[in-house]
C-alpha positions as CSV (number, residue, x, y, z in Angstrom):
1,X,17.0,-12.2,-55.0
2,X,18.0,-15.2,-57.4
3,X,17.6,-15.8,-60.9
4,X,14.5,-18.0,-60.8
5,X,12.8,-15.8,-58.1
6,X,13.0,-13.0,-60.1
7,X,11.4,-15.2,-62.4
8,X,8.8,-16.0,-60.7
9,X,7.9,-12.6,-59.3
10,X,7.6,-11.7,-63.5
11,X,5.2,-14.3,-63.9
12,X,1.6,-12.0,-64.6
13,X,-1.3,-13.9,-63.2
14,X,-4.5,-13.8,-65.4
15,X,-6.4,-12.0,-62.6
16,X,-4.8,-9.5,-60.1
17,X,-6.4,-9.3,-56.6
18,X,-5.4,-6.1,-55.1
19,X,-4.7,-5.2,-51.5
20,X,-5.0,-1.7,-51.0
21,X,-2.5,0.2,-48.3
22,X,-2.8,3.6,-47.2
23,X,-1.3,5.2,-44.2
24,X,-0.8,8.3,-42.8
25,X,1.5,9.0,-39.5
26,X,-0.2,10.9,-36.9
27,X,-3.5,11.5,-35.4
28,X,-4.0,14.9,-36.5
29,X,-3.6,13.3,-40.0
30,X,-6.4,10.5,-39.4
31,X,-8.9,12.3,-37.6
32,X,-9.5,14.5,-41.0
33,X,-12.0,12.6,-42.9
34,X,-11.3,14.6,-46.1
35,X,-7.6,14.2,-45.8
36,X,-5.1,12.3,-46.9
37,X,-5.8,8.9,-46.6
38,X,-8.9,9.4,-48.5
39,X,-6.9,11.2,-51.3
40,X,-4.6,7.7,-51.6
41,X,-7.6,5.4,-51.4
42,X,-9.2,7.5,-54.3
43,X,-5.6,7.5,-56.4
44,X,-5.7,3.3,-56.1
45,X,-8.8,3.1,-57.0
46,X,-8.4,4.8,-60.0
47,X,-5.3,3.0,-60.9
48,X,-7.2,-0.2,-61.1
49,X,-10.1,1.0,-63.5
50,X,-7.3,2.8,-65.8
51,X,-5.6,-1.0,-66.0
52,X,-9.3,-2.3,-66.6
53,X,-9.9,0.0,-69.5
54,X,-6.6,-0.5,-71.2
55,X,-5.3,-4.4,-70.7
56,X,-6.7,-7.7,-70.9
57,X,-5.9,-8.5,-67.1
58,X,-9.1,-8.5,-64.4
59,X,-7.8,-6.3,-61.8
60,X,-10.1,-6.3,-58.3
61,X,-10.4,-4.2,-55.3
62,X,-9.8,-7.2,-53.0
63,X,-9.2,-5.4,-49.8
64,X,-8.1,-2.5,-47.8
65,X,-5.3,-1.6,-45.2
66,X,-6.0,0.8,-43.4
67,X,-2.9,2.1,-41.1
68,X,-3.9,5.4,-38.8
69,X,-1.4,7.2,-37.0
70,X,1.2,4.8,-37.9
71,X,5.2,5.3,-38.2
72,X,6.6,4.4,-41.1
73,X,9.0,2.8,-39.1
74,X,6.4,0.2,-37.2
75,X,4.0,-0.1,-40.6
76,X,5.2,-3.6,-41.5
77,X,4.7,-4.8,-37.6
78,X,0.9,-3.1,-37.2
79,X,-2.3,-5.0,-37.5
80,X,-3.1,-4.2,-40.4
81,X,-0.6,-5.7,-42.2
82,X,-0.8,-8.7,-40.3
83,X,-4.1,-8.9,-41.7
84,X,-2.3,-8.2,-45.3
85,X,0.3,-10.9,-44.6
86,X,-2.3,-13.8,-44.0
87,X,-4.7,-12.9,-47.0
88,X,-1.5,-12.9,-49.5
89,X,-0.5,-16.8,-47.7
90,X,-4.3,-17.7,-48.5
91,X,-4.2,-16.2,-51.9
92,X,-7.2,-13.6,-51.5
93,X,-4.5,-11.1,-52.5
94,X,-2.0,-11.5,-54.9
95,X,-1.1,-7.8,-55.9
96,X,-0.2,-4.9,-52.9
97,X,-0.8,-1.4,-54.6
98,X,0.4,1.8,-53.0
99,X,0.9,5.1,-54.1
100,X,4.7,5.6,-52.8
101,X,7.3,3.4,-51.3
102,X,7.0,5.9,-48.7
103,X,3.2,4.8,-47.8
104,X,4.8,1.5,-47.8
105,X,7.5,1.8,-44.8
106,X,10.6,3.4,-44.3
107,X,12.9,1.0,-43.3
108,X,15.6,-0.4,-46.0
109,X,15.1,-3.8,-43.7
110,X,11.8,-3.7,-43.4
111,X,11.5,-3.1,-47.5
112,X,13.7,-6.1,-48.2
113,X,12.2,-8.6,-45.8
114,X,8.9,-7.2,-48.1
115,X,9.7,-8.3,-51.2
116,X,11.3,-11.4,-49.8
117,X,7.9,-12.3,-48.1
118,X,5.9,-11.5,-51.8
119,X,8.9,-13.4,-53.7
120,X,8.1,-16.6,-51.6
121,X,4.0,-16.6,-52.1
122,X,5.1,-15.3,-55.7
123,X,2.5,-11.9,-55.4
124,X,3.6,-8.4,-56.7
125,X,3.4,-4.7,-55.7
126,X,2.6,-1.6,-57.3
127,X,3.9,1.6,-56.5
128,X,2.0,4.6,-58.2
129,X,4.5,7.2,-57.5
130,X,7.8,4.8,-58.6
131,X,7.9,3.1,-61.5
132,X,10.0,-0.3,-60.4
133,X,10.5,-3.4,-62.4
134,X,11.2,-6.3,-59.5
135,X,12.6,-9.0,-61.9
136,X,16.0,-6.8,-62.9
137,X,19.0,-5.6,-60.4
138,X,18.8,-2.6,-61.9
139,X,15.1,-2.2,-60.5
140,X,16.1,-3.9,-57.2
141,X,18.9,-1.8,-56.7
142,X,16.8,1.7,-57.3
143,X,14.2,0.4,-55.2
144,X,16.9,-0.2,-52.2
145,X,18.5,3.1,-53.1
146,X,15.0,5.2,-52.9
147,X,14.4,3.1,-49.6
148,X,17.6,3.9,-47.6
149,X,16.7,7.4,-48.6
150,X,13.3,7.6,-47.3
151,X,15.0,5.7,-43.9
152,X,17.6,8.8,-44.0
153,X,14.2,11.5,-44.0
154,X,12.8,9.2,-41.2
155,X,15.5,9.6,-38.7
156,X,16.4,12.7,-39.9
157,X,12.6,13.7,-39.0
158,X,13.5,11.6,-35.7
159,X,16.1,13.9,-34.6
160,X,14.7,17.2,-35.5
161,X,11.7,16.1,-33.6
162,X,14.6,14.7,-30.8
163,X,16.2,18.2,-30.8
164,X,12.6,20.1,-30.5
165,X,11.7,18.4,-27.8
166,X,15.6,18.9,-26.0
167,X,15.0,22.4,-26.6
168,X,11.8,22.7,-25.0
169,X,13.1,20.7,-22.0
170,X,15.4,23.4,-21.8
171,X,13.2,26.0,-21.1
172,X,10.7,24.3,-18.7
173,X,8.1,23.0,-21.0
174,X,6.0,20.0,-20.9
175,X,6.4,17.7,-23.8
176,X,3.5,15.6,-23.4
177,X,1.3,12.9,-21.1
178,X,-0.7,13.7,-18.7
179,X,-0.2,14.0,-14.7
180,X,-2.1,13.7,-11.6
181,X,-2.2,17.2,-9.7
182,X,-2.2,19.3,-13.2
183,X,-4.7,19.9,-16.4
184,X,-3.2,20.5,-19.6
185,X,-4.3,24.2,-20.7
186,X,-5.5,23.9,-24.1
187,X,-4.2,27.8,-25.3
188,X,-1.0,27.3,-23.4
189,X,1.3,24.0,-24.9
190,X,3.7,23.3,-22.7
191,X,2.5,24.6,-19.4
192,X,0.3,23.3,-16.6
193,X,-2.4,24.3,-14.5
194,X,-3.0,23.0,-10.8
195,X,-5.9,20.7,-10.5
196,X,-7.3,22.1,-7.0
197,X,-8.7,18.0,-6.2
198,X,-6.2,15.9,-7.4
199,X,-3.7,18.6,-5.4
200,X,-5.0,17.7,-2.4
201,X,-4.9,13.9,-3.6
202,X,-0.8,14.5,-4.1
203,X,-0.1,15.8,-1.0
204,X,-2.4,13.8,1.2
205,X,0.3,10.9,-0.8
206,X,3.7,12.4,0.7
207,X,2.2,13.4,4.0
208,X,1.2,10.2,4.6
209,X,4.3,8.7,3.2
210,X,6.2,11.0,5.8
211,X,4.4,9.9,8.4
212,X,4.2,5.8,7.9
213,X,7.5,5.5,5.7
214,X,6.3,3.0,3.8
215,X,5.1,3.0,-0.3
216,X,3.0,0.2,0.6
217,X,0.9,1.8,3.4
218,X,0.5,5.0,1.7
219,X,-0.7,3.1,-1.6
220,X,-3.5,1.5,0.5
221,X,-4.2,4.5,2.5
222,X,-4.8,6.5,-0.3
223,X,-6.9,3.8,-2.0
224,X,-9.1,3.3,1.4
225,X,-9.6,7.3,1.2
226,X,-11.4,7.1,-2.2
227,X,-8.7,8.9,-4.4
228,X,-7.6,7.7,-7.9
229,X,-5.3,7.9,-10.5
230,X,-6.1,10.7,-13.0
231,X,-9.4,10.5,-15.3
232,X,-9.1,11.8,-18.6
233,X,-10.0,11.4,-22.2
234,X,-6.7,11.3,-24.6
235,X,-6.7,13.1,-28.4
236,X,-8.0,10.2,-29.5
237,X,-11.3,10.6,-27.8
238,X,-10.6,7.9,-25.7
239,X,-11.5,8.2,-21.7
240,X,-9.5,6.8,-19.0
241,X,-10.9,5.6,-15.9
242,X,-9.1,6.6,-12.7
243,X,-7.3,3.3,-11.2
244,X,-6.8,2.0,-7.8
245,X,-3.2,3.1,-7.0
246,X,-0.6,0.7,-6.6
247,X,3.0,0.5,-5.1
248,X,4.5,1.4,-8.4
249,X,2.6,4.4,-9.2
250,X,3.0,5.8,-5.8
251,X,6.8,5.4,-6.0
252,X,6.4,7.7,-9.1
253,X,4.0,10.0,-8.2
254,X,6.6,10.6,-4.8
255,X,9.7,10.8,-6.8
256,X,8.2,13.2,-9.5
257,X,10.5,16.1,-9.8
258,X,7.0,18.1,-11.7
259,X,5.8,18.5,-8.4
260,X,7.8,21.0,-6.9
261,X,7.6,23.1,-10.6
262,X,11.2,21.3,-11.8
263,X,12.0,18.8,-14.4
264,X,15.1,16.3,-14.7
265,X,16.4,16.3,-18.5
266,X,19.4,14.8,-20.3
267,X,21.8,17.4,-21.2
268,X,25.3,16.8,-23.1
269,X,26.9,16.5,-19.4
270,X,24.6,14.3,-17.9
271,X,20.9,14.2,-16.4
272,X,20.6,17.7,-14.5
273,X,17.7,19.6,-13.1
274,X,15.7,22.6,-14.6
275,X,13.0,25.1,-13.1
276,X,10.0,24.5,-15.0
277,X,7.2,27.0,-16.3
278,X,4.2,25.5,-14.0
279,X,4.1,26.5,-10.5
280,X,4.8,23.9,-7.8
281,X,2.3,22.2,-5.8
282,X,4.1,20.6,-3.1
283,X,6.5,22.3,-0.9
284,X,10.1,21.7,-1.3
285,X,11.0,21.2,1.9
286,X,8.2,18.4,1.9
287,X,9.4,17.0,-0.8
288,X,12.8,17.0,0.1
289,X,12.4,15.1,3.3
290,X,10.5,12.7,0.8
291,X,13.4,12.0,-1.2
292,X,15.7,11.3,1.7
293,X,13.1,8.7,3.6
294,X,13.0,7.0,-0.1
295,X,16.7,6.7,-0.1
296,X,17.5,6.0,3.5
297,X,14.7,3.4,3.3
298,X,16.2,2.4,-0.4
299,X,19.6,1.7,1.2
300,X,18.4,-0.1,4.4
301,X,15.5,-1.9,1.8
302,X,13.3,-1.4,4.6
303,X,11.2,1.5,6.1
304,X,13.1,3.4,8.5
305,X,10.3,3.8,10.6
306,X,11.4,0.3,12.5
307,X,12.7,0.4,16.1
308,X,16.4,1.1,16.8
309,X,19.0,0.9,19.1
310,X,19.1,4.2,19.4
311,X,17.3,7.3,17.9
312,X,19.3,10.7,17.8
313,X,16.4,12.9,18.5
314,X,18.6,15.9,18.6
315,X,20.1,15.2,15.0
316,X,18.2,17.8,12.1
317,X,19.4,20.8,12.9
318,X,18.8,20.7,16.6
319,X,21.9,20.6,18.3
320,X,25.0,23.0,17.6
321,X,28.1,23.1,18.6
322,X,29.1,25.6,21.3
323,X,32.5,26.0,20.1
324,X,32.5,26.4,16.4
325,X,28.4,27.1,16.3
326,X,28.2,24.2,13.5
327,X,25.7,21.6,13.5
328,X,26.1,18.2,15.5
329,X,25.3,15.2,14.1
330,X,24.6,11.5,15.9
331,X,27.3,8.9,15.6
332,X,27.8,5.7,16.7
333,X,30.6,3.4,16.9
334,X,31.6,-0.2,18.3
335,X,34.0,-1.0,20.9
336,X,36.6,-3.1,21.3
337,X,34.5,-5.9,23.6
338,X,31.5,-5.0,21.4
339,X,29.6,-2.3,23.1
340,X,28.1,-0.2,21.1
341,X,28.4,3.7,21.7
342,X,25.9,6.7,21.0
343,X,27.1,10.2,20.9
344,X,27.1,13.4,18.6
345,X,29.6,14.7,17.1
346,X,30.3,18.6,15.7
347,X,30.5,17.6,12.0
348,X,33.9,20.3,12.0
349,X,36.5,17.7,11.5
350,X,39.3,19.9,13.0
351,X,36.9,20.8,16.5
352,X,36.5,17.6,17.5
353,X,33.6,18.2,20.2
354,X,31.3,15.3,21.2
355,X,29.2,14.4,23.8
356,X,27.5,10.8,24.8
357,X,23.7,11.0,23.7
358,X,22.4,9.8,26.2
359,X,24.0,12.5,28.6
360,X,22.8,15.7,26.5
361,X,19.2,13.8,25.4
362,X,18.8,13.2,29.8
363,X,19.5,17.0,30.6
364,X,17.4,18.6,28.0
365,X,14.6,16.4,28.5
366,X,15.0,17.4,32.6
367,X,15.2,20.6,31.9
368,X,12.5,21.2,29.4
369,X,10.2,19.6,32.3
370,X,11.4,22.5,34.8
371,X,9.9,25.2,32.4
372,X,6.8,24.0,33.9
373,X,7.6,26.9,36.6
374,X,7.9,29.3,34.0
375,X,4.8,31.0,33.2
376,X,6.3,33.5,30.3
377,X,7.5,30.6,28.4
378,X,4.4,28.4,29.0
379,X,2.6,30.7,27.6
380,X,4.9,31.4,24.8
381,X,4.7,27.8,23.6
382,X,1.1,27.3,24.2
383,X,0.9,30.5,21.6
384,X,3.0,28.8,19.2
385,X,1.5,25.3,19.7
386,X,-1.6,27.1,18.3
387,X,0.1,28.2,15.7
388,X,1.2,25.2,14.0
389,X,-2.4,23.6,14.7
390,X,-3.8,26.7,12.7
391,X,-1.6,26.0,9.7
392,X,-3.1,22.7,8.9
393,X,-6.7,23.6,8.9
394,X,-6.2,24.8,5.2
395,X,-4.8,21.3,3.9
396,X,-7.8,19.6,5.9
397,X,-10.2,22.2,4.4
398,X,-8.9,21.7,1.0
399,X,-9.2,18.2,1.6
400,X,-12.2,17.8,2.7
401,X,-13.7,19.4,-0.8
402,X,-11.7,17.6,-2.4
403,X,-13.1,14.4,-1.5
404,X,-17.0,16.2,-1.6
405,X,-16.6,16.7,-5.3
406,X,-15.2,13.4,-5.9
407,X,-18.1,12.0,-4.0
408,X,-20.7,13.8,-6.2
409,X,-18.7,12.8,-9.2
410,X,-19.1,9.5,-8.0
411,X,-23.1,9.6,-7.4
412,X,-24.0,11.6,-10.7
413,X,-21.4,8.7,-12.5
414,X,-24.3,6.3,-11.0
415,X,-27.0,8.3,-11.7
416,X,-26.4,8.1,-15.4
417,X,-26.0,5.1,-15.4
418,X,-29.1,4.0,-13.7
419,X,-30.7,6.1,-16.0
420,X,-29.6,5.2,-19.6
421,X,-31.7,3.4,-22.3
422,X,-30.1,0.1,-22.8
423,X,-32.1,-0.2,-26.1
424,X,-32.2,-3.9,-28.5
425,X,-29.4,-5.2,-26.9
426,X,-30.2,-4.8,-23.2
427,X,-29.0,-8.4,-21.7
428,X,-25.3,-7.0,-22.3
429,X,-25.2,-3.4,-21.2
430,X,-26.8,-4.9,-18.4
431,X,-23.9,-6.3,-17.4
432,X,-22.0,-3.9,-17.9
433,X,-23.5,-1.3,-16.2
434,X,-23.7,-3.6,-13.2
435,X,-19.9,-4.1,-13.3
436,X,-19.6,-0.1,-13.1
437,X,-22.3,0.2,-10.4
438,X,-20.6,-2.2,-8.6
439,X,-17.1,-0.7,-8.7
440,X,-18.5,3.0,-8.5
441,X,-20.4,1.5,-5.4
442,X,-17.1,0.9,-3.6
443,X,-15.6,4.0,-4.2
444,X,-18.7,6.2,-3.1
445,X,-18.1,4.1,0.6
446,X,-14.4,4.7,0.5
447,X,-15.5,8.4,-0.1
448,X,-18.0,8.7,2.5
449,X,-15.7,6.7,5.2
450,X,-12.7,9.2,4.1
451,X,-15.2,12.0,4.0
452,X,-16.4,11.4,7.9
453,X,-12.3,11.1,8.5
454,X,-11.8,14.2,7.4
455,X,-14.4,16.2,9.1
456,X,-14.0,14.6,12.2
457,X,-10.2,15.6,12.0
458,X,-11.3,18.9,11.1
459,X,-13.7,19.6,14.0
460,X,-11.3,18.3,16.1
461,X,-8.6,20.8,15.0
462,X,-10.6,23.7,15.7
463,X,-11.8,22.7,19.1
464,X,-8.8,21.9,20.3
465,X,-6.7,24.8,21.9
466,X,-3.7,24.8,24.0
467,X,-4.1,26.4,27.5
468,X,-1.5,27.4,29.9
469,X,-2.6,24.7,32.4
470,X,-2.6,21.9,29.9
471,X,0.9,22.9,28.8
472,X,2.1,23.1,32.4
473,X,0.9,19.5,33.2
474,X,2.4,18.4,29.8
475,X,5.6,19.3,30.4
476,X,5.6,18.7,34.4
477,X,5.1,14.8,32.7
478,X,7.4,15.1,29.4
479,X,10.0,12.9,30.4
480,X,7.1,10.4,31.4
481,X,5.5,10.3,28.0
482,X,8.7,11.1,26.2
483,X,9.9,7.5,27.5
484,X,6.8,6.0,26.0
485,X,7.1,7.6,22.3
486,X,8.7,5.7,19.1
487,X,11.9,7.5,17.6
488,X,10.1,9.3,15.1
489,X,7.5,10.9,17.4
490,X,10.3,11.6,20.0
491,X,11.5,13.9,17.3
492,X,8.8,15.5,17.0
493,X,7.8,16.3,20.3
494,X,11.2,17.6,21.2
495,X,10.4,19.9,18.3
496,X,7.4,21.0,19.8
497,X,9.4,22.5,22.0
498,X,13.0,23.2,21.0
499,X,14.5,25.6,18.6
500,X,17.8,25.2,18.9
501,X,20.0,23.6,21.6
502,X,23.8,24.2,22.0
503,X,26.3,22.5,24.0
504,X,29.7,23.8,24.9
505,X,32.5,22.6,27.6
506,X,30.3,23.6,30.5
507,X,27.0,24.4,29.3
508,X,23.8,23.9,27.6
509,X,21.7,26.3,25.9
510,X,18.3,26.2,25.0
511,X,16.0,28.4,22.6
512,X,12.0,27.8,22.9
513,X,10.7,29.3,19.9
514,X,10.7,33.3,19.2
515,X,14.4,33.7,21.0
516,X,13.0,32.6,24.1
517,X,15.6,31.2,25.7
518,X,16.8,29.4,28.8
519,X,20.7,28.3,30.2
520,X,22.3,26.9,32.6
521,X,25.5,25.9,34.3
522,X,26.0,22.2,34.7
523,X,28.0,20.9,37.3
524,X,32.1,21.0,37.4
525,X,34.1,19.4,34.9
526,X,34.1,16.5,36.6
527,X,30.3,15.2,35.8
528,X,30.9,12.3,33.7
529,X,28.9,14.2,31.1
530,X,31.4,16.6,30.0
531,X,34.9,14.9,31.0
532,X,37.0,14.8,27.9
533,X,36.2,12.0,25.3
534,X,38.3,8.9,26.4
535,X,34.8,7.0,26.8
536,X,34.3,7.2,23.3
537,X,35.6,4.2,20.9
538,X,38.5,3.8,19.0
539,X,39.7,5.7,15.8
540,X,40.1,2.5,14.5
541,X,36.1,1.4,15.5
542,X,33.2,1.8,13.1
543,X,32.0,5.5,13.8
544,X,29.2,6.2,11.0
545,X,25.7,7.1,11.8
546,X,23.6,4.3,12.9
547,X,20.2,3.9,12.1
C-alpha cells in the first residue's frame, strides 16, 4: 500500500453508506433463525446508530450480505459478495462493516486483495471486534498478522476435520452423500441400511452388465426398465429427482466397492481396502466377475463379449491337471509360418502338461452326449438343473415389487399433481406441471413394459421344469446346439453340465455335479491327442492367453 493510497483510504466521506456482511459456516448454523447471523446483523446495526448519536457523519444501512453455510475460505468468491463488489464500483456502498476479520474471510490473500479492491474505489471497512487504522503500517501490518492467524485456525480446523474423517474411514463408517441401494439411518451416523427397491435396481445393473458386457447397454436397459437414480431430499430441504442413468453413473455404480459392505480409503501406505459397518448387498463373487469384465474390456477398450478366434470354454476352474491336480488355463501362441495355436496349459511352470483345445473341448463335448444312456446321471442333472432355476425366482420376485412400488410411486406422483390448486398464477404452473406429467408419463410406460417383462419371466420360471426325457434329447443333440452357441453361452452350457474335468497322460475325467462322475480310457498313446507336445509353438512364439 503506498503513501498516497493510504491517503486516500483516510479521506472521511461526509456520508457513510454501509454494506453489511454476516456469515456463518455451516448449515446447522443458518438454518437457526435465532442464531448467529442474526446476533451480527443486530451488533451492526447498533454500531451505526451509536456513530449517529455521537459524530457529525450520516451513517446508513445501505445493504446486506448475507453469506449461509459459507467457508471462510470461499467467502470473497460467493455471490454475495459479488453482489458487494459491484455496489462498492457504483458507489451505493462506500463503508463494509463487520463484526470480526474472521466474518470477513480467512485467507491472508484473500484479505489483501480486499483492501486492495477498497483502496482502488477509495471505500473503507469496519471491523467491530478489531480496532485497525488502514492508513498506518503499523495497522496494516497487525491486520495481516491477525489474518495469517485466522488462516492458521482455518486449516488447522481443515485437518482436524481431515483426521476425523481418516479415522472414521478406518473403522467402516460412512462419511457422507448419499447412495443408490442404501438409506441413511437417522439414529445411526455412519451406517447404512439396505433399500429393499433400489437393491433390486443394483443388481438388476451388474447382472445385466454380466450378461451383455457392455456399460452402454446396461445403462439403456436399465433406463428402458423404469429404474432411476436415487430420489432424495438433502439437509437443506432440497429434493432430488431420480435421473435417467447414464454411462458414467453406471460405470460408478458397478465399480463401487460400498456394495459388497467394503470401502477403498487412503492410508499412509497407499489406497487399501476396509470391511465396512453396513452389510453388503451384492454378492462378492458377482461382483468380482464384474470387476474383471470391466478390466478385461478396459484393456481390450472394447466389450469382450465380441467373437473370437477361439473361446477356451474349459478355462474358470474347469479343467485340472491330472498330474499335479492344478488348474489349466487356455493359451495361445503363433507359429513360425503364422498359424495360430490353441491349447491349455497346467499353470505349474515346472509340470509342463498341455493339450491342443480343440482335442480335450471334441472329447468332452462327445462324451457328455453319451450320458444320454445313462439314466442315474440324467436324472441327477435334471435335479440340479432345477435347482439353479429355483434360486433365481427370489431376485425376479424381489424384482418384480420392486418395480410395482415404483409404478405406484409413479401414479400417486401424477395424481397430485393433477390435483393441486394452481392458484393466481395458474398460466405458469401449468406448464410446469405439464412438463412433469409428461416426464412421469414416460416412466409409468417404461414401468409397466418392464413390469409385464418381469412377470412374464417369472411365470415362465415356475412352469418350466426339467424332465428326464427332455434332458435325454438335450444332450443326445449337445454337440449340435453347442456348435451353434457364442463363446460366452458355450461356457455356460458346459457348466450346466460339468463340475470338474481332469486330463492326464491317458485319460479324461469327468465330474457331473454332486461327485457323480464318469471316466474313460482314450485310445493308445499314439492318438494325436495325447502324443507329447512338439505340435505346440515355439518357446520363442507369443504364448499369452488370447482373447
Amino acid at each position: 500500500m503506498t503513501a498516497a493510497s493510504a491517503r486516500a483510504l483516510s479521506v472521511v466521506p461526509a456520508e457513510r453508506r454501509v454494506g453489511l456482511v454476516v456469515r456463518v459456516s455451516t448449515d446447522h448454523q443458518a438454518a437457526n433463525e435465532e442464531g448467529s447471523l442474526k446476533t451480527q446483523l443486530q451488533r451492526l446495526r447498533q454500531h451505526i446508530d451509536y456513530k449517529n448519536s455521537v459524530g457529525s457523519e450520516g451513517w446508513s444501512e445501505a445493504a446486506v450480505y448475507e453469506l449461509r453455510a459459507v467457508s471462510g475460505k470461499d467467502s470473497v468468491r460467493s455471490d454475495e459478495f459479488k453482489r458487494l463488489f459491484a455496489d462498492i464500483e457504483a458507489g451505493r456502498v462506500n463503508t463494509v462493516a463487520f463484526t470480526a476479520l474472521a466474518r470477513l474471510c480467512r485467507s491472508v490473500r484473500d484479505f489483501l486483495q480486499f483492501v486492495a479492491f477498497l483502496e482502488s474505489h477509495r471505500a473503507n471497512f469496519v471491523s467491530l471486534k478489531e480496532d485497525y487504522d488502514t492508513t498506518t503500517a503499523h495497522g496494516r501490518l497487525i491486520m495481516t498478522i491477525v489474518m495469517a492467524l485466522a488462516e492458521f485456525e482455518r486449516e488447522q480446523t481443515s485437518e482436524r476435520t481431515r483426521d476425523a474423517f481418516q479415522a472414521r474411514s478406518e473403522r467402516g463408517l460412512w462419511n457422507g452423500g448419499r447412495l443408490l441401494g442404501y438409506d441413511l439411518p437417522p439414529e445411526h451416523k455412519g451406517y447404512l441400511v439396505p433399500n429393499e427397491d433400489e437393491t433390486a435396481i443394483v443388481n438388476f445393473a451388474f447382472d445385466t452388465y454380466l450378461v451383455c458386457g457392455s456399460i452402454a447397454e446396461t445403462a439403456v436397459a436399465m433406463n428402458h426398465h423404469g429404474f432411476r437414480s436415487k430420489v432424495y431430499t438433502s439437509r437443506r430441504n432440497v429434493e432430488h429427482a431420480g435421473r435417467e442413468f447414464a454411462i458414467t453413473t453406471v460405470q460408478h455404480l458397478l465399480k463401487n466397492l460400498s456394495y459388497v459392505g467394503k470401502k477403498l480409503i487412503d492410508g499412509p501406505d497407499g489406497p487399501r481396502v476396509v470391511e465396512s459397518v453396513w452389510p453388503a448387498i451384492v454378492e462378492q463373487e458377482k461382483f468380482d466377475e464384474a470387476q474383471a469384465l470391466l478390466a478385461r474390456n478396459g484393456r481390450a477398450h472394447r466389450s469382450v463379449a465380441k467373437a473370437v478366434r477361439h473361446a477356451h470354454v474349459l478355462s474358470k476352474g474347469l479343467l485340472f491337471c491330472g498330474r499335479c491336480q492344478t488348474r489349466m488355463a487356455g493359451r495361445s501362441g503363433t507359429g513360425k509360418q503364422g498359424a495360430a495355436y490353441f491349447y491349455y496349459a497346467c499353470v505349474k511352470k515346472d509340470c509342463g502338461l498341455r493339450v491342443v483345445a480343440s482335442e480335450i473341448e471334441g472329447a468332452i463335448l462327445d462324451r457328455v452326449a453319451l450320458l444320454a444312456d445313462s439314466p442315474e446321471i440324467v436324472a441327477a442333472l435334471c435335479a440340479e438343473a432345477n435347482r439353479r432355476r429355483g434360486r433365481h425366482a427370489p431376485a425376479l420376485q424381489k424384482q418384480l415389487r420392486a418395480q410395482q412400488r415404483s409404478l405406484a410411486n409413479v401414479r400417486a406422483q401424477a395424481a397430485r399433481l393433477l390435483g393441486r390448486d394452481e392458484g393466481s398464477d395458474a398460466s405458469a404452473a401449468r406448464s410446469f406441471v405439464d412438463d412433469q406429467l409428461s416426464d412421469l408419463a414416460r416412466r409409468r410406460d417404461d414401468l409397466e413394459s418392464a413390469t409385464v417383462e418381469t412377470e412374464s419371466a417369472l411365470r415362465d420360471l415356475q412352469a418350466a421344469a426339467v424332465d428326464a426325457d427332455t434332458a435325454r434329447t438335450g444332450l443326445a443333440n449337445f454337440r449340435r446346439v453347442y456348435e451353434c452357441l457364442r463363446p460366452f453361452e458355450k461356457q455356460e452350457l458346459i457348466r450346466l453340465v460339468l463340475h470338474r474335468a481332469e486330463v492326464g497322460d491317458h485319460e479324461i475325467v469327468l465330474e457331473i455335479f454332486e461327485g457323480a462322475c464318469a471316466s474313460f480310457a482314450q485310445a493308445p498313446k499314439s492318438d494325436s491327442r495325447f502324443e507329447p507336445t512338439i505340435w505346440l509353438p515355439g518357446e520363442d512364439s507369443n504364448l499369452e492367453h488370447f482373447g
